[in-house]
TIGULUM-249058 format. One record per residue (C-alpha): x, y, z; chain; residue in three letters; residue number from 1. Coordinates in Angstrom, 2 decimals. Example, Ala and Ser with C-alpha at 12.3 -4.5 7.8 and 13.67 -1.06 7.14 Angstrom:
2
12.30; -4.50; 7.80; A; Ala; 1 .
13.67; -1.06; 7.14; A; Ser; 2 .
END
This chain:
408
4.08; 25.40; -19.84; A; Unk; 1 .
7.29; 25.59; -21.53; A; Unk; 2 .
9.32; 23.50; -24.11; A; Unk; 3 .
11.27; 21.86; -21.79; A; Unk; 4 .
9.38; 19.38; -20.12; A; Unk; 5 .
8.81; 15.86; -21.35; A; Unk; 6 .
4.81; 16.13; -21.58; A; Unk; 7 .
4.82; 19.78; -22.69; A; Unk; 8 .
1.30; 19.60; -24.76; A; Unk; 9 .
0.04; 16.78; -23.70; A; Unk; 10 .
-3.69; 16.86; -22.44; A; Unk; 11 .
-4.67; 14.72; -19.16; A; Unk; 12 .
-7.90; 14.47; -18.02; A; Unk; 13 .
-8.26; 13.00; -14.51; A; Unk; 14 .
-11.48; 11.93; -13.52; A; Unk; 15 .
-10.89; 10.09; -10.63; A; Unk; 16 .
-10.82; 10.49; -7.04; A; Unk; 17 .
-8.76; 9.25; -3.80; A; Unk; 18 .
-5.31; 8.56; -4.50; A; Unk; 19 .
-3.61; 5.64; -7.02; A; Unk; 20 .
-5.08; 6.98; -10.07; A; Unk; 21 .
-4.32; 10.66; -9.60; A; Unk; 22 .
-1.14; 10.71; -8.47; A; Unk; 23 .
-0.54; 8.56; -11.52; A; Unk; 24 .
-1.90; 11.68; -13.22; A; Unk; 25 .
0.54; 13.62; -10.73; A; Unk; 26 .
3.36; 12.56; -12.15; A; Unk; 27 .
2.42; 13.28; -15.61; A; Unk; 28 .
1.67; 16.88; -14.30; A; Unk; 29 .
5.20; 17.07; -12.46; A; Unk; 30 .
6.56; 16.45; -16.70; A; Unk; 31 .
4.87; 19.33; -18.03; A; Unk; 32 .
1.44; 17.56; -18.81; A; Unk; 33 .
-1.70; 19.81; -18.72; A; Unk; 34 .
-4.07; 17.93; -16.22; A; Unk; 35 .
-7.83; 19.18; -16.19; A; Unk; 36 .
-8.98; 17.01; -12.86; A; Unk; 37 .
-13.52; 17.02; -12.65; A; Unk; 38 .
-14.81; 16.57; -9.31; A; Unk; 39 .
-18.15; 16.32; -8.21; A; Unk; 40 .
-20.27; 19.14; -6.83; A; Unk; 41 .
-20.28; 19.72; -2.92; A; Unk; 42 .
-17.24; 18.57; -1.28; A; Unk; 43 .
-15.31; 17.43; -4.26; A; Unk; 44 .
-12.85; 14.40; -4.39; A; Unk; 45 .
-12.71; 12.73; -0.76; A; Unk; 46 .
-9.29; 13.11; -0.64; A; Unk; 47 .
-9.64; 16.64; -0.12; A; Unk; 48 .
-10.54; 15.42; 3.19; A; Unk; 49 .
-8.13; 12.84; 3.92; A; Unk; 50 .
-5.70; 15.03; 5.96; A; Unk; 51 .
-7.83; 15.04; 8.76; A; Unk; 52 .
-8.88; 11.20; 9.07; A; Unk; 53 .
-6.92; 9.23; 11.30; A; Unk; 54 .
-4.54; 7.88; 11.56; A; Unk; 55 .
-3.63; 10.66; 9.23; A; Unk; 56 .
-1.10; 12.76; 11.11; A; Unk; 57 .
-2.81; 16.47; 11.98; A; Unk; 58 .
-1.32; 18.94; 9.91; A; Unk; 59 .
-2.41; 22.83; 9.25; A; Unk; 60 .
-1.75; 22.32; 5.62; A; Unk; 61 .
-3.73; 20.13; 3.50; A; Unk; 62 .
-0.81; 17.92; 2.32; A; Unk; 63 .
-2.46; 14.92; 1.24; A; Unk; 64 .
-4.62; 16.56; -1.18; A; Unk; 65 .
-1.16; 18.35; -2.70; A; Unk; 66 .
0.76; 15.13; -2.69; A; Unk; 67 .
-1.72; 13.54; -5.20; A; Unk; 68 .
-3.01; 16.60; -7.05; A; Unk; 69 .
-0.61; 19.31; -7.55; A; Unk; 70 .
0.13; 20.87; -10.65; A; Unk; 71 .
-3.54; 20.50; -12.12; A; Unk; 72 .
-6.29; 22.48; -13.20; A; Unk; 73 .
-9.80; 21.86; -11.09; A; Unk; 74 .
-13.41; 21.71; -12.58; A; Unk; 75 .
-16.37; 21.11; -11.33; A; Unk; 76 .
-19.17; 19.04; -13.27; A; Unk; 77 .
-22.10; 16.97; -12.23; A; Unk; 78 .
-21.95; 13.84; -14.51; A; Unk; 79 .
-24.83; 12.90; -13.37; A; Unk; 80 .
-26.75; 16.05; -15.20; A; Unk; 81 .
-28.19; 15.78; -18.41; A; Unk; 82 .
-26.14; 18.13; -19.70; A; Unk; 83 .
-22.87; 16.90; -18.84; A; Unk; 84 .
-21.93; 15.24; -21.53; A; Unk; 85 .
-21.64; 18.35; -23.47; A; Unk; 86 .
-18.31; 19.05; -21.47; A; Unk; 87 .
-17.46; 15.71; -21.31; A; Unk; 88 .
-17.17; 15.19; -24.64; A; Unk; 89 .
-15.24; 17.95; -25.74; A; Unk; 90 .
-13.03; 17.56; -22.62; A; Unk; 91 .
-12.54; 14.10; -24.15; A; Unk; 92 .
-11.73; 15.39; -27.63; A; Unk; 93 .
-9.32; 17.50; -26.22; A; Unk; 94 .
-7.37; 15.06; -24.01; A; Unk; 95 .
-4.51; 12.51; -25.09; A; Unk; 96 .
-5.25; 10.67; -21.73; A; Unk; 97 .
-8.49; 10.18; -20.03; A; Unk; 98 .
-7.79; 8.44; -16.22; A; Unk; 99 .
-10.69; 6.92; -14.37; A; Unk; 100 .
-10.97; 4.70; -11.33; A; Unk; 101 .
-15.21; 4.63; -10.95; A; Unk; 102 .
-16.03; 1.11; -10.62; A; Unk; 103 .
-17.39; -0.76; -13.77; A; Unk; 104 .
-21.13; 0.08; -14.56; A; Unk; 105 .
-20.89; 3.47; -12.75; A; Unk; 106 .
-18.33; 5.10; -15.29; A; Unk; 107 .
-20.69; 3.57; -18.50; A; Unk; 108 .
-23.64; 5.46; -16.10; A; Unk; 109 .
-21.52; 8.58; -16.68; A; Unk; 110 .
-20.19; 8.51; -20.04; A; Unk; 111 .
-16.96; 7.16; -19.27; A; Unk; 112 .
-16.74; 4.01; -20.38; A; Unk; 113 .
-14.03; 3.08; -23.01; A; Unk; 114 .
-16.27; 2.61; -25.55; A; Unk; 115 .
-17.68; 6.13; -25.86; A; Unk; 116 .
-14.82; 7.61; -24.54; A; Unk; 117 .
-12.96; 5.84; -27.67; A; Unk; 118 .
-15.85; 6.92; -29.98; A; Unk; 119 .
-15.22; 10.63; -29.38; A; Unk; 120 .
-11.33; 10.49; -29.47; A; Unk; 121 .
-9.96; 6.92; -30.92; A; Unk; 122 .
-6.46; 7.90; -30.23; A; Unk; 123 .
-6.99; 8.46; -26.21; A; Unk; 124 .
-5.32; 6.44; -24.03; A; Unk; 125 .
-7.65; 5.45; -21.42; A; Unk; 126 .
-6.50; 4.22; -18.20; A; Unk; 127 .
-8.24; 2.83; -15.41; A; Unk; 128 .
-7.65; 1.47; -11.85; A; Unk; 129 .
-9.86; -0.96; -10.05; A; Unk; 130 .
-9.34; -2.94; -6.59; A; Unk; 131 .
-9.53; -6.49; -8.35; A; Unk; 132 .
-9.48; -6.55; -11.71; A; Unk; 133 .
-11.40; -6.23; -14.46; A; Unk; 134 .
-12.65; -10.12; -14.21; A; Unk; 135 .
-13.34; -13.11; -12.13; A; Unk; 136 .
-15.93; -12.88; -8.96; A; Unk; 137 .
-14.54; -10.11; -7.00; A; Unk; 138 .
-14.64; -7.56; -10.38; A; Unk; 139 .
-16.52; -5.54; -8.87; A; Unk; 140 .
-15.93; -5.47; -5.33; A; Unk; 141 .
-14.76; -1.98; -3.53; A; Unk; 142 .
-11.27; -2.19; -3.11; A; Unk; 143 .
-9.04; 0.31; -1.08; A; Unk; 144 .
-4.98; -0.17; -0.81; A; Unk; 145 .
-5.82; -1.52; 2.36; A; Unk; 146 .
-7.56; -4.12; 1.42; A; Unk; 147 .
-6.65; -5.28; -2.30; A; Unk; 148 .
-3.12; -4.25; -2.33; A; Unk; 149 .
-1.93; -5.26; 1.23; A; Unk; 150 .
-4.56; -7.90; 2.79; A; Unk; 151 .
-5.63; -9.91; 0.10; A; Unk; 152 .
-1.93; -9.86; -1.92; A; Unk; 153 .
-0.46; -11.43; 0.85; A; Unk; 154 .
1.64; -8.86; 1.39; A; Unk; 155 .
0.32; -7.78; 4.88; A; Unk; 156 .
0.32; -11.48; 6.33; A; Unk; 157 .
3.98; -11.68; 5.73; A; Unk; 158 .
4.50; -8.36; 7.08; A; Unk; 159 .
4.50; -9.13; 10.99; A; Unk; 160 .
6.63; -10.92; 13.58; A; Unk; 161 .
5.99; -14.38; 14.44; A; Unk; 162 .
2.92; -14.24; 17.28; A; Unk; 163 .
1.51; -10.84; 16.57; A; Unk; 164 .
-1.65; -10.09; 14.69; A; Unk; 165 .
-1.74; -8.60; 11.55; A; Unk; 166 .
-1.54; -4.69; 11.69; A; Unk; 167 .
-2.46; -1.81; 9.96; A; Unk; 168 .
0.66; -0.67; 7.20; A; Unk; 169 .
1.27; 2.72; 6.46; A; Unk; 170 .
-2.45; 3.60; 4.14; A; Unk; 171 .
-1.91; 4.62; 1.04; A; Unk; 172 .
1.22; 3.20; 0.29; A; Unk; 173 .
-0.40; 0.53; -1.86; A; Unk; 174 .
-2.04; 3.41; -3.47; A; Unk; 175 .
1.37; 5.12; -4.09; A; Unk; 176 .
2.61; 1.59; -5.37; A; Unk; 177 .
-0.01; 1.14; -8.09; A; Unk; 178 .
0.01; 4.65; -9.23; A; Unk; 179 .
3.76; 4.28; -10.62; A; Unk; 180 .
2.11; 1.21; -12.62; A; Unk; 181 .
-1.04; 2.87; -14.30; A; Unk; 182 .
1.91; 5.67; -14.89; A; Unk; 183 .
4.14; 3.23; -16.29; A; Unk; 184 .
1.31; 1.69; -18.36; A; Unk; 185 .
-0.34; 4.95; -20.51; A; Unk; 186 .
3.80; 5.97; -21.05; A; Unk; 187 .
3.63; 2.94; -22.61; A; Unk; 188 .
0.67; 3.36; -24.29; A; Unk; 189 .
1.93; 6.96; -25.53; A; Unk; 190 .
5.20; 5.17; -26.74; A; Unk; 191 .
2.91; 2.63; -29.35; A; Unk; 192 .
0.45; 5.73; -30.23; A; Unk; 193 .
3.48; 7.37; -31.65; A; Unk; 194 .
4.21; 3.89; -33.66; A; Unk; 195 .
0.85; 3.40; -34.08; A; Unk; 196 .
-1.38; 6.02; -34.37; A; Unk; 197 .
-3.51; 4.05; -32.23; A; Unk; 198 .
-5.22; 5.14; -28.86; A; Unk; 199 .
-4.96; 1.92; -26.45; A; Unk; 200 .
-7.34; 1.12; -23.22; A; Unk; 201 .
-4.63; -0.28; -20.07; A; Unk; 202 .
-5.12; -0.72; -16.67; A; Unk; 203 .
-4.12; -2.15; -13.75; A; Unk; 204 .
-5.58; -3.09; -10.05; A; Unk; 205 .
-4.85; -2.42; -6.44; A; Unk; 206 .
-4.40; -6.13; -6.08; A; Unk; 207 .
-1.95; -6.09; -9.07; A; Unk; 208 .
0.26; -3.97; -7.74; A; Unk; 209 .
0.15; -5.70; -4.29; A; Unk; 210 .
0.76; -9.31; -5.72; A; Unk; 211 .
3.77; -7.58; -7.64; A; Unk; 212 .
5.48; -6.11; -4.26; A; Unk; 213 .
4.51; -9.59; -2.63; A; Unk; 214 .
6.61; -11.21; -6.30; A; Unk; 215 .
8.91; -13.09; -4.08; A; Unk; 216 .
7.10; -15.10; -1.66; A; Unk; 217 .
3.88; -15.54; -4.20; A; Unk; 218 .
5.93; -17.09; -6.93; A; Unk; 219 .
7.78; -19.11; -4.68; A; Unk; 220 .
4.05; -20.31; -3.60; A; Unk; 221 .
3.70; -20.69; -7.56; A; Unk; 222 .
6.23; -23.34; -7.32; A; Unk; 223 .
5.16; -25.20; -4.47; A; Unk; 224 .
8.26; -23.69; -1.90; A; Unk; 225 .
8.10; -24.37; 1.52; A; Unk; 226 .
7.37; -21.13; 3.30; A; Unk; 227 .
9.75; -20.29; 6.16; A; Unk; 228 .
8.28; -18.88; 9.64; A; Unk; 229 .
6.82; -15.53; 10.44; A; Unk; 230 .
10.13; -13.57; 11.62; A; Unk; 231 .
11.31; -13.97; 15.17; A; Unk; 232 .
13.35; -11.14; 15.73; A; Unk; 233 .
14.90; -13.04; 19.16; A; Unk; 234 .
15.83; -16.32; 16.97; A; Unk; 235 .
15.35; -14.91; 13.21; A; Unk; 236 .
15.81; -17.47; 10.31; A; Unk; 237 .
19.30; -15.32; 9.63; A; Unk; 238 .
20.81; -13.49; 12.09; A; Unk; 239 .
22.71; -11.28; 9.85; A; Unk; 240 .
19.55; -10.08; 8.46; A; Unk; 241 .
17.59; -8.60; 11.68; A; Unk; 242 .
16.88; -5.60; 13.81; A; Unk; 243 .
18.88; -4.40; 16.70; A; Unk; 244 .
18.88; -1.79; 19.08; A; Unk; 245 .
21.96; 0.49; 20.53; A; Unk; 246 .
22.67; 2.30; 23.66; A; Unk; 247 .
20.87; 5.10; 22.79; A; Unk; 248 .
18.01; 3.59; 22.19; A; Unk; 249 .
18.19; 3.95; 18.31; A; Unk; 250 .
17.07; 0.69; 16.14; A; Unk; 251 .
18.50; -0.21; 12.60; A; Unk; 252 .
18.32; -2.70; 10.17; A; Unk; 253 .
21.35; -5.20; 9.52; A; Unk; 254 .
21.27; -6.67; 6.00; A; Unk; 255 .
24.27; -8.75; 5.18; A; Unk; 256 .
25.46; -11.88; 4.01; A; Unk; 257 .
28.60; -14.83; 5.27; A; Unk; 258 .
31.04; -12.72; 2.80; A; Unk; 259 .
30.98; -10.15; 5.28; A; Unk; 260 .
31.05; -12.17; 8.46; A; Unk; 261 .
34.60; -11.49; 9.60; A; Unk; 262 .
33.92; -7.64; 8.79; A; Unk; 263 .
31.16; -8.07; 11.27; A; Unk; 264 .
33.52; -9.92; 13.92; A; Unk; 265 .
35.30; -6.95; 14.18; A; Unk; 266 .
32.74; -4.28; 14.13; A; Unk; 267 .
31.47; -6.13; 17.27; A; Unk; 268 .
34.83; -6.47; 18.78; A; Unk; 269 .
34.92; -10.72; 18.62; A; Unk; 270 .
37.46; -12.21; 15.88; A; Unk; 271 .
37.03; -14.84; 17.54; A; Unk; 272 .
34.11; -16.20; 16.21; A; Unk; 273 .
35.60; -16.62; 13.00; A; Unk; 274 .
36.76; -19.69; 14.41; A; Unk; 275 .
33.71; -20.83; 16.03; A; Unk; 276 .
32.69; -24.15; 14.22; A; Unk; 277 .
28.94; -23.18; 14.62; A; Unk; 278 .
29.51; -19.87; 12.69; A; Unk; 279 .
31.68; -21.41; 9.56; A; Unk; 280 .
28.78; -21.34; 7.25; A; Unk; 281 .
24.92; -20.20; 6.63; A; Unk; 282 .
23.50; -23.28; 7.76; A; Unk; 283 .
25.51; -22.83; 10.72; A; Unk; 284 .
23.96; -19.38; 11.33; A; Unk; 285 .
20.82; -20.80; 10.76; A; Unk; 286 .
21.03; -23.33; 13.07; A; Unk; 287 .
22.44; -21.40; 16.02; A; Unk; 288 .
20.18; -18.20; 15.41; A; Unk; 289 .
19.56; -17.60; 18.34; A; Unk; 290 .
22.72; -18.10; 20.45; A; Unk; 291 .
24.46; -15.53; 17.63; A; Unk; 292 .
21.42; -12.85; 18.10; A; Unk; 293 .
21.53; -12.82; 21.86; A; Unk; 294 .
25.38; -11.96; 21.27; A; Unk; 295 .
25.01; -9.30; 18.63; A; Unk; 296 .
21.74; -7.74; 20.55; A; Unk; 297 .
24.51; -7.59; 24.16; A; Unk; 298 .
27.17; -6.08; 21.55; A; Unk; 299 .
24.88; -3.39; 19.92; A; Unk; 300 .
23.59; -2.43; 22.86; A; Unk; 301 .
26.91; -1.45; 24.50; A; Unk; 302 .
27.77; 1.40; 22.40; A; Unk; 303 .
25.43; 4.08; 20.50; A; Unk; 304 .
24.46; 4.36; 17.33; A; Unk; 305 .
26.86; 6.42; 16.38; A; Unk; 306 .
29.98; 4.37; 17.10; A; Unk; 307 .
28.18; 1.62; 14.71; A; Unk; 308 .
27.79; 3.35; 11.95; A; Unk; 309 .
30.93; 4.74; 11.78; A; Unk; 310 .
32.33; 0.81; 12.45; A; Unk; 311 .
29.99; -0.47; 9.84; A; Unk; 312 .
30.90; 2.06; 7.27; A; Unk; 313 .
34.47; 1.23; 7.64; A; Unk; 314 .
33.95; -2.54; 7.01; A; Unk; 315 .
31.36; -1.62; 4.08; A; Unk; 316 .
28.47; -3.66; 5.42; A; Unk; 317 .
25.10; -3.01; 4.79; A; Unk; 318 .
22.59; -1.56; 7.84; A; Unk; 319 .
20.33; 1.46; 8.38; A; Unk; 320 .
19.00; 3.34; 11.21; A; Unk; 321 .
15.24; 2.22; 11.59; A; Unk; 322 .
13.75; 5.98; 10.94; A; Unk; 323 .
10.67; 7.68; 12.12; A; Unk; 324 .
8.11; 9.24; 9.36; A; Unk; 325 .
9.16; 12.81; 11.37; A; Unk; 326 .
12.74; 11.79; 11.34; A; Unk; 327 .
12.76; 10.48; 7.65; A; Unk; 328 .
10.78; 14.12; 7.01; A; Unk; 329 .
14.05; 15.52; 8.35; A; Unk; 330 .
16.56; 13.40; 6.05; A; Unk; 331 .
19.16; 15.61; 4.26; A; Unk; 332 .
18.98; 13.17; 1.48; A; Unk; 333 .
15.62; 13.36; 0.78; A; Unk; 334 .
16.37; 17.15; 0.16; A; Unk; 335 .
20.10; 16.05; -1.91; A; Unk; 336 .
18.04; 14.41; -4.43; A; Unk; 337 .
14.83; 16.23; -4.83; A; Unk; 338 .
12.85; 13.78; -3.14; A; Unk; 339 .
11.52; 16.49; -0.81; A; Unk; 340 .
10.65; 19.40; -3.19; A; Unk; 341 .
9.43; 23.32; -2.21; A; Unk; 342 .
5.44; 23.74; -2.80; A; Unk; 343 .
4.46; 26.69; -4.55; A; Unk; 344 .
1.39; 28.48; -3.49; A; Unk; 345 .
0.23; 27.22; -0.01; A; Unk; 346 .
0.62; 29.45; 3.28; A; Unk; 347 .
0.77; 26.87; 5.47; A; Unk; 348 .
2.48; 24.29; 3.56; A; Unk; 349 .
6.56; 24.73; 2.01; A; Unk; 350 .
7.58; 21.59; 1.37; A; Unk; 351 .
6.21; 18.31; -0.72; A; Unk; 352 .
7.22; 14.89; -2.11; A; Unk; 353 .
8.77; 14.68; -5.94; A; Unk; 354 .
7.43; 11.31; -8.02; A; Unk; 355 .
10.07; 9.08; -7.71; A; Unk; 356 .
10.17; 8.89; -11.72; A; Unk; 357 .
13.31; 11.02; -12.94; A; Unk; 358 .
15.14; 11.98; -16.09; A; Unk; 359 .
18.43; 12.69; -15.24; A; Unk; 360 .
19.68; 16.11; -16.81; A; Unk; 361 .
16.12; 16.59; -17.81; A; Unk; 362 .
13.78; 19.26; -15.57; A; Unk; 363 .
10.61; 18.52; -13.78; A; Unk; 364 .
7.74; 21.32; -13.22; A; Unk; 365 .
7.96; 23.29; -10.13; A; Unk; 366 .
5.30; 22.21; -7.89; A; Unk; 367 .
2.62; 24.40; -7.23; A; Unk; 368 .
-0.44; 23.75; -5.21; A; Unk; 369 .
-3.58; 21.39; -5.92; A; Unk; 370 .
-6.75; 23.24; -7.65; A; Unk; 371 .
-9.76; 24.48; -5.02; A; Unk; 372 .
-12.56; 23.34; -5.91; A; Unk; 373 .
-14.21; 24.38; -9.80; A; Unk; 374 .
-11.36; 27.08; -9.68; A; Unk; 375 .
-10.65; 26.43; -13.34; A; Unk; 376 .
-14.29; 25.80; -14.15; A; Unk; 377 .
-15.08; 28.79; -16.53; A; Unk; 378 .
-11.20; 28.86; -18.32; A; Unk; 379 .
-10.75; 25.60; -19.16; A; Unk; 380 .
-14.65; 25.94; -20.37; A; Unk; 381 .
-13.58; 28.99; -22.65; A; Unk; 382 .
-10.95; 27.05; -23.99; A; Unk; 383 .
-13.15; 24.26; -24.92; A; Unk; 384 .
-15.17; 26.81; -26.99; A; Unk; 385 .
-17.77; 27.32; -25.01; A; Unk; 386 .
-19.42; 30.86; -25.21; A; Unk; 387 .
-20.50; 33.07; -21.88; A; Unk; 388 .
-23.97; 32.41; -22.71; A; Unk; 389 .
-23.22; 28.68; -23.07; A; Unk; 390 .
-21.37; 28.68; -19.62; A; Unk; 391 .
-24.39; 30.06; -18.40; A; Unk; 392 .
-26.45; 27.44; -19.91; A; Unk; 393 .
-24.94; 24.85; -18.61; A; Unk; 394 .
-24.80; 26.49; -15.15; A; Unk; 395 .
-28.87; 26.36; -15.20; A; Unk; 396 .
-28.84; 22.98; -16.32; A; Unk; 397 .
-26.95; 21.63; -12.94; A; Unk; 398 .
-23.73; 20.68; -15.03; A; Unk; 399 .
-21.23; 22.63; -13.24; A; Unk; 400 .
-21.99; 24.93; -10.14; A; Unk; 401 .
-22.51; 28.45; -9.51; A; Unk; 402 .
-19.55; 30.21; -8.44; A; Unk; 403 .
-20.03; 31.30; -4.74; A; Unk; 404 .
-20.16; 35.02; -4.81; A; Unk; 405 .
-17.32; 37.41; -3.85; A; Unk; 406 .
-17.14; 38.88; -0.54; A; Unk; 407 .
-18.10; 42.31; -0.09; A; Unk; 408 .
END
């Protein structure tokens, strides 16, 4: 690493597995942050394997496991094994952050509770991600971003039209969500070490992060609001504020406001209605939802979507075409802005996602593919000080593998 990145020198260690908590540690990484991630022996992290379980898309490259785990270095190590500890601690002493998400009891099981962890190295930051918390009666219940982040937040009850069941969002996303926040909270962390001196344990949950993207409706639950109805996209509770689809069969979203009703009039053609009595105000649109969608869905649907953006651009109101995760994929935007970056290192894979954290002016690490499995085993163990015969050691005592051998 160079001198340029934010986190040039400082130490991650990611022992975790699926997705929030190292793609938290991702980010670091894409800042210049060396990030040691330990999986277990055999087949490693599960989200090596995530690619290929629907509704995953099928893919020849393994792009889930690069999304949340590029830029790092991969052991290997057996916490369970006696000897274990010997890495762990010095891989402890080493880091400036130490990321978990094994449930309570299991990481004390395996040495990585806060309270040794802090007893090696007092100035770590330790970070951790659970499904629900560190207290109350669901502590320690298994929690994916399914589950804590979208079901229980709310989140994914709100998240439907009026009459259909509950679906299945995009999975991981909730993931995604809470890894900015366990991100966010060790740079804060970092930020009162350097005050301080002082290492700091912070955390945050699955259902955290899904009761923060829910913020809206759950405070207004907080003080005792009156919820409004699922959304009807026929008679929504604003017209002006709804899907709609054009002659080509595209859909995209309308998002505006009564300021921008007589741009609208003449997008669709009707000036008309600016003198319609049951159009003069939002109460009025409210009211008369339905009569005004049924006249905008017969309007948008006469004309592609082509003519409406170029008539919506000209009267500055807000929409957007209703994309596809191919078409999105596509975007020239994403490419613009370095949300869709090159990926260094894989055959079969050119392309990956950028952390949506940026500095402007200030560089970000080139990505370069995820570790295989152990492939940093014996250098990052010669950098912790451990001899050959040592490394040997340990590989007869079951704490890391043995290397498979080379083919002939």
């Amino acid at each position: 690493m160079t001198n340029d990145f934010v986190f040039s020198g400082l130490k991650v260690l990611d022992a975790s597995s699926f997705i929030a908590a190292p793609a938290a540690a991702t980010i670091l990484s894409d800042f210049g942050a060396d990030v040691i991630k330990i999986e277990p022996p055999g087949k490693g992290d599960p989200q090596r394997r995530l690619s290929s379980v629907p509704p995953s898309p099928r893919a020849q490259g393994n792009y889930s496991w690069h999304l949340a785990n590029r830029n790092k270095r991969g052991m290997v190590i057996d916490l369970k094994s006696a000897a274990a500890p010997r890495i762990l601690k010095r891989l402890v002493e080493w880091a400036d952050v130490v990321i978990t998400n094994f449930p309570h009891g299991t990481r004390e099981k395996l040495h990585l509770g806060y309270d040794e962890v802090s007893s090696w190295n007092p100035r770590v930051v330790y970070a951790d991600i659970t499904g629900f918390g560190d207290a109350g009666p669901d502590a320690g219940q298994p929690g994916f971003d399914l589950t804590a982040a979208w079901s229980r937040s709310g989140l994914l009850a709100s998240t439907r039209d009026a009459g259909a069941p509950p679906t299945v969002p995009v999975w991981g996303s909730g993931d995604y969500m809470a890894a900015v926040a366990i991100y966010a909270a060790i740079v804060t962390a970092l930020y009162r070490r350097e005050r301080t001196g002082q290492g700091a344990s912070v955390g945050t949950s699955l259902l955290a992060a899904g009761i923060w993207a829910t913020g809206t409706l759950v405070a207004a639950a907080l003080a005792d609001g009156t919820p409004f109805e699922l959304h009807d996209r026929k008679a929504p509770l604003n017209p002006l504020t709804n899907s709609y689809r054009t002659a080509d069969g595209e859909w995209f979203m309308l998002v505006t406001s009564a300021p921008n009703w007589p741009g609208l009039t003449r997008v669709i053609g009707h000036p008309e209605l600016l003198e319609d009595p049951r159009f003069a105000d939002v109460e009025g649109f409210v009211e008369h939802s339905a009569v005004l969608t049924e006249l905008l869905d017969a309007e948008f649907r006469s004309q592609p979507f082509a003519h409406w953006k170029d008539a919506l651009n000209r009267e500055r109101i807000t929409f957007s075409l209703i994309q596809t995760p191919e078409e999105a994929a596509q975007d020239p935007q994403l490419r613009a802005n370095d949300i869709v970056v090159p990926l260094e290192g894989v055959s079969d894979l050119k392309e990956t996602i950028s952390s949506p954290i940026n500095l402007r002016g200030v560089p970000k690490v080139a990505a370069k593919r995820a570790p295989d499995l152990g492939e940093h085993n014996d250098e990052v163990l010669a950098e912790l000080g451990f001899s050959p015969a040592e490394i040997a050691e340990l590989r007869t005592q079951g704490a890391i593998p043995t290397p498979p051998r080379a083919e002939m």
